[in-house]
Backbone bond lengths (Angstrom), bond angles and torsions (degrees), N, CA, C in turn:
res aa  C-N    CA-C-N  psi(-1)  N-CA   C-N-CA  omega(-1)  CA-C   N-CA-C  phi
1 X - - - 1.442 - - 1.520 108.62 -
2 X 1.180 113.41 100.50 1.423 108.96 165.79 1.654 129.79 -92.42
3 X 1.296 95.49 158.55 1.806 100.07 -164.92 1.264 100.45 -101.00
4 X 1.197 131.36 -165.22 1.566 144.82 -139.20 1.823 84.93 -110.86
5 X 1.139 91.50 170.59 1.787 104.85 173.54 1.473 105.89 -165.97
6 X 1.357 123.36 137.28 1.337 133.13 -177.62 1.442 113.88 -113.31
7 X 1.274 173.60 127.53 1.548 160.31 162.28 1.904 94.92 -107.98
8 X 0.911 119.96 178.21 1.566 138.05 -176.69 1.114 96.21 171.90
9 X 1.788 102.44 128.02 1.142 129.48 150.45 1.718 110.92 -115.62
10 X 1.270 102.84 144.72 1.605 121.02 172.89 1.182 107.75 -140.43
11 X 1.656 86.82 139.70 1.315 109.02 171.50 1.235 137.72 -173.11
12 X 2.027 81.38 110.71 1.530 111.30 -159.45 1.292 137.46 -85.59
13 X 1.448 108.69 3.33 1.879 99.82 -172.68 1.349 106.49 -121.19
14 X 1.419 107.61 72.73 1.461 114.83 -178.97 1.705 84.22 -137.97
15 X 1.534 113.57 -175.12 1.241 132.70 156.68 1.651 108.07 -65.32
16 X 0.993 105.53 -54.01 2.199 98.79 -172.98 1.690 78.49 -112.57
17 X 1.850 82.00 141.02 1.490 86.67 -179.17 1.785 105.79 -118.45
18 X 0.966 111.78 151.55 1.739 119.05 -169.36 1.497 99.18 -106.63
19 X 1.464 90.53 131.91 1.781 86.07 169.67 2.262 78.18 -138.09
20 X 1.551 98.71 147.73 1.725 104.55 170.19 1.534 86.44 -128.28
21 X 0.971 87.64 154.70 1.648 117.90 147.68 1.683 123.39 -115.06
22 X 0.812 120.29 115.01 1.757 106.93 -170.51 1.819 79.20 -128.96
23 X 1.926 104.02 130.57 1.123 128.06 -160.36 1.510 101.12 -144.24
24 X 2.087 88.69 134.58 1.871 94.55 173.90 1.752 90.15 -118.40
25 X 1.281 110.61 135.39 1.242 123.63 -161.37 2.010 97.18 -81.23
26 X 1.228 117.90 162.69 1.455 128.16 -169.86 1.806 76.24 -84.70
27 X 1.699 100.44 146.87 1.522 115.54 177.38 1.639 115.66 -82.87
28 X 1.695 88.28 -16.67 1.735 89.47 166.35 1.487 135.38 -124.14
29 X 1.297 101.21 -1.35 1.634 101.02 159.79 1.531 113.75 -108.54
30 X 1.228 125.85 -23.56 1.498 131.15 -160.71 1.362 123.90 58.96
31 X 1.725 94.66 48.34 1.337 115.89 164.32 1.302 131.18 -108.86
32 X 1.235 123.04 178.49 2.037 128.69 -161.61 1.541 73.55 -145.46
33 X 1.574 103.02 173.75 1.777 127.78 111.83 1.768 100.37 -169.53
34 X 0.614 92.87 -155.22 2.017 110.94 177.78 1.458 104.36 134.11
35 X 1.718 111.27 149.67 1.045 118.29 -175.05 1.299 107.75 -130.77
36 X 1.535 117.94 154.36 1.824 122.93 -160.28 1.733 98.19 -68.15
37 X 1.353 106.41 167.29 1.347 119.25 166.56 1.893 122.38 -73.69
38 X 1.598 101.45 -45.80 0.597 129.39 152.83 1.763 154.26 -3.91
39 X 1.174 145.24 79.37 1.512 109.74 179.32 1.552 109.05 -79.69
40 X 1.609 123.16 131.15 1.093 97.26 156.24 1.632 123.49 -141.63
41 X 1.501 95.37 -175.84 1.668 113.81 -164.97 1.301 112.61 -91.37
42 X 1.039 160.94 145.23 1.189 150.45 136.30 1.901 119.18 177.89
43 X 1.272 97.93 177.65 1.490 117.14 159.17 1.453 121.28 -95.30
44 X 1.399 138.62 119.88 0.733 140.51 -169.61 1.567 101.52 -79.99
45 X 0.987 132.83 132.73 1.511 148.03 171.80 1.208 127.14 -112.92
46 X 1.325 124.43 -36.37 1.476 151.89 -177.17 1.240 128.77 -115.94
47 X 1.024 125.76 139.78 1.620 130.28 169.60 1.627 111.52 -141.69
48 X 1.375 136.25 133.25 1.652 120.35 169.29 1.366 93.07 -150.36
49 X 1.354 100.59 115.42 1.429 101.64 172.33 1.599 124.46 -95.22
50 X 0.882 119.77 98.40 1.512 131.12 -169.07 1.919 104.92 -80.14
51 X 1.308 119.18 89.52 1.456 154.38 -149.09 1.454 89.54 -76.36
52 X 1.540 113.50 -36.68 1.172 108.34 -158.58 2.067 129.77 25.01
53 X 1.224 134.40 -104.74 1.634 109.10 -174.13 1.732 82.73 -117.10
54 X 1.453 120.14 42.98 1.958 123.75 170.79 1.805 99.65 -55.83
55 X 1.088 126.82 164.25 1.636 134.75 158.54 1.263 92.00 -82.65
56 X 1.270 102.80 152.66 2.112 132.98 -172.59 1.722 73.58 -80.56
57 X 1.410 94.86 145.55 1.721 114.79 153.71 2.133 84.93 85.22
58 X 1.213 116.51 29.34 1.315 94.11 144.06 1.198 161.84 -102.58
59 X 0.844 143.83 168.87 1.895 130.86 -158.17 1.286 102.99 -113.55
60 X 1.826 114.31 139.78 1.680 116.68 -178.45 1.882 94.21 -120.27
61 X 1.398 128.80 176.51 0.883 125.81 137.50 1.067 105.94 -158.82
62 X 1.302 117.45 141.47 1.941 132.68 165.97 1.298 103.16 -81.68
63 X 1.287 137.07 107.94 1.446 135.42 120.94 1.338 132.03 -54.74
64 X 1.731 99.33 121.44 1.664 94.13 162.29 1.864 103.33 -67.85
65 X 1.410 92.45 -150.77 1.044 137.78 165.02 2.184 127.70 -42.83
66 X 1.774 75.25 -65.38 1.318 95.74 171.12 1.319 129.60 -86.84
67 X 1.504 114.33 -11.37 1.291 138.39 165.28 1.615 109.16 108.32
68 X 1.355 112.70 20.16 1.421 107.65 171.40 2.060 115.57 -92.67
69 X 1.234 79.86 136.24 1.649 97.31 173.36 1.725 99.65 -53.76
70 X 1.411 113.69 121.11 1.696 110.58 -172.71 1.642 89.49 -94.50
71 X 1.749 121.37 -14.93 1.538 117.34 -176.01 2.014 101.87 -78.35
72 X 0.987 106.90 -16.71 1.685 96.11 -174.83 1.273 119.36 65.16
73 X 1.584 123.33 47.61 0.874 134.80 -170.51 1.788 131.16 50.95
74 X 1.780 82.81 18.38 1.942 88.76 -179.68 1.747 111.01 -82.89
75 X 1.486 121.19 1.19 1.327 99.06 146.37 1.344 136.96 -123.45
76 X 1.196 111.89 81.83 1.174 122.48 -162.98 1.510 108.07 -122.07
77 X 1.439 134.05 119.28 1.496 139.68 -168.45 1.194 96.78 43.31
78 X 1.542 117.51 54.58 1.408 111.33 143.32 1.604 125.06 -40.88
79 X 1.020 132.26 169.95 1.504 160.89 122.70 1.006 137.32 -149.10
80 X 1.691 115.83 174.04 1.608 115.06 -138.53 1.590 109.56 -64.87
81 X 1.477 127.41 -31.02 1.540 110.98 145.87 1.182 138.05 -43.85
82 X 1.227 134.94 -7.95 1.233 153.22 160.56 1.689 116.50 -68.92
83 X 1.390 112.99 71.65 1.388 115.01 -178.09 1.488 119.98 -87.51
84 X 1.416 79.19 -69.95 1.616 85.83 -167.62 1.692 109.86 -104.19
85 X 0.984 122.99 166.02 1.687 138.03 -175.95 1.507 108.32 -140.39
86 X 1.209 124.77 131.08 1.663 126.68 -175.63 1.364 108.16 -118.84
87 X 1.037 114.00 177.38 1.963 119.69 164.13 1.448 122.51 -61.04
88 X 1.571 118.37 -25.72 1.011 141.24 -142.66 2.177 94.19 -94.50
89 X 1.709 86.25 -18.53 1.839 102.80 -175.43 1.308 99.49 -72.08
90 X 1.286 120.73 -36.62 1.564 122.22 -157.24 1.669 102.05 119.23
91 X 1.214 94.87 27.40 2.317 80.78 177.31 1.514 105.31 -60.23
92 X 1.326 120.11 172.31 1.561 143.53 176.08 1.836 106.54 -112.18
93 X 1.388 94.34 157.27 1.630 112.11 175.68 1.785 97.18 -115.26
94 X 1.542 95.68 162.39 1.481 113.06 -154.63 2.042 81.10 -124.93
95 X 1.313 112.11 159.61 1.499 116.89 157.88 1.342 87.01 -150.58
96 X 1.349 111.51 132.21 1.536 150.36 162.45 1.567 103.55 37.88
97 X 1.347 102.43 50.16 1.734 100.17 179.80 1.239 108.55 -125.63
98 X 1.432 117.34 164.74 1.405 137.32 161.51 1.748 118.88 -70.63
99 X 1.116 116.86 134.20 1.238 119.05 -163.18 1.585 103.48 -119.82
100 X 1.880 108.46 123.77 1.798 90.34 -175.63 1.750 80.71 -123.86
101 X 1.675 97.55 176.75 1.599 128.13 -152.77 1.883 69.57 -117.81
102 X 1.544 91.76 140.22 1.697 100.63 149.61 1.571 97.23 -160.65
103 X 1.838 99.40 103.93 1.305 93.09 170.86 1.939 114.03 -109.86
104 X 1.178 107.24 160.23 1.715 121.09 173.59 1.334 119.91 -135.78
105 X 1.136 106.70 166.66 1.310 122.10 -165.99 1.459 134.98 42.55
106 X 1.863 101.77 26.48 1.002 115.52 177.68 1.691 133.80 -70.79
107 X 1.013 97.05 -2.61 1.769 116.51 166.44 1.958 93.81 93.21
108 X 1.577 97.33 -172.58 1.343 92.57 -172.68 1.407 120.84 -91.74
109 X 0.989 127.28 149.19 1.633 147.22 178.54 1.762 102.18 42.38
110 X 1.240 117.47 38.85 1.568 101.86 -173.86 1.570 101.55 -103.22
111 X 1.749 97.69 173.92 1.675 88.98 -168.37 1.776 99.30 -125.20
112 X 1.060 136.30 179.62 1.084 142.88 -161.75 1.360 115.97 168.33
113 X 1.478 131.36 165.91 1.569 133.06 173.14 1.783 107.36 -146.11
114 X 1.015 105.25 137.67 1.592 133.94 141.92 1.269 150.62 -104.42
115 X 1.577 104.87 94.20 0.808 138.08 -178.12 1.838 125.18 -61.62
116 X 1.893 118.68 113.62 1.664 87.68 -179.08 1.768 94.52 -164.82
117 X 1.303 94.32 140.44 1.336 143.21 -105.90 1.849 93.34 -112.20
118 X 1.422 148.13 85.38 1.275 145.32 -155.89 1.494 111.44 -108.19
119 X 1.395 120.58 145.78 1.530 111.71 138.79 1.439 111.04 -132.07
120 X 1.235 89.36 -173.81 1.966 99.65 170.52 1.601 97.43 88.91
């Protein structure tokens, strides 16, 4: 029975800043989460959710700080056409916060990443 696993990488001292999450889902709920080390700043611009072997119809959410979804409900019943997400969707900006992953219904033990994409 394997359990969930979270990794994060960031990376902030560029002009666009990268934060991933690359996630192995719990084998019995078909859950993720992990949250950055990080505080960070920005405009969200980007989103790519890399599904990798996830079940169609799964749900992502970015939490700031305060507990708002910074995606605006853009991952919600994802599937594997469901790549990319822009500013243009309605993304959110973050100020000096920690950012956590809570994904569901991602089926069992599969792995996948989300990728997203900052300036400012």
């Amino acid at each position: 029975m394997a359990g969930m696993t979270c990794t994060t990488t960031e990376i902030l001292y560029q002009t666009v800043k990268k934060i991933t999450f690359e996630y192995l889902t719990d084998d019995a709920a078909g859950t993720a989460g992990g949250t950055t080390t990080n505080m960070i700043t920005g405009c969200l611009q980007r989103v790519v959710f890399d599904y990798g072997d996830a079940d169609n119809l799964y749900d992502i959410v970015i939490n700031d700080s305060d507990g708002t979804d910074i995606l605006h409900g853009n991952g919600a019943n994802l599937a594997q056409a469901d790549v990319v997400k822009s500013y243009s969707d309605g993304l959110g900006a973050v100020v000096n916060s920690t950012l956590t992953l809570a994904l569901t219904n991602g089926g069992d033990a599969t792995t996948g990443k989300v990728h997203l994409y900052f300036t400012g």
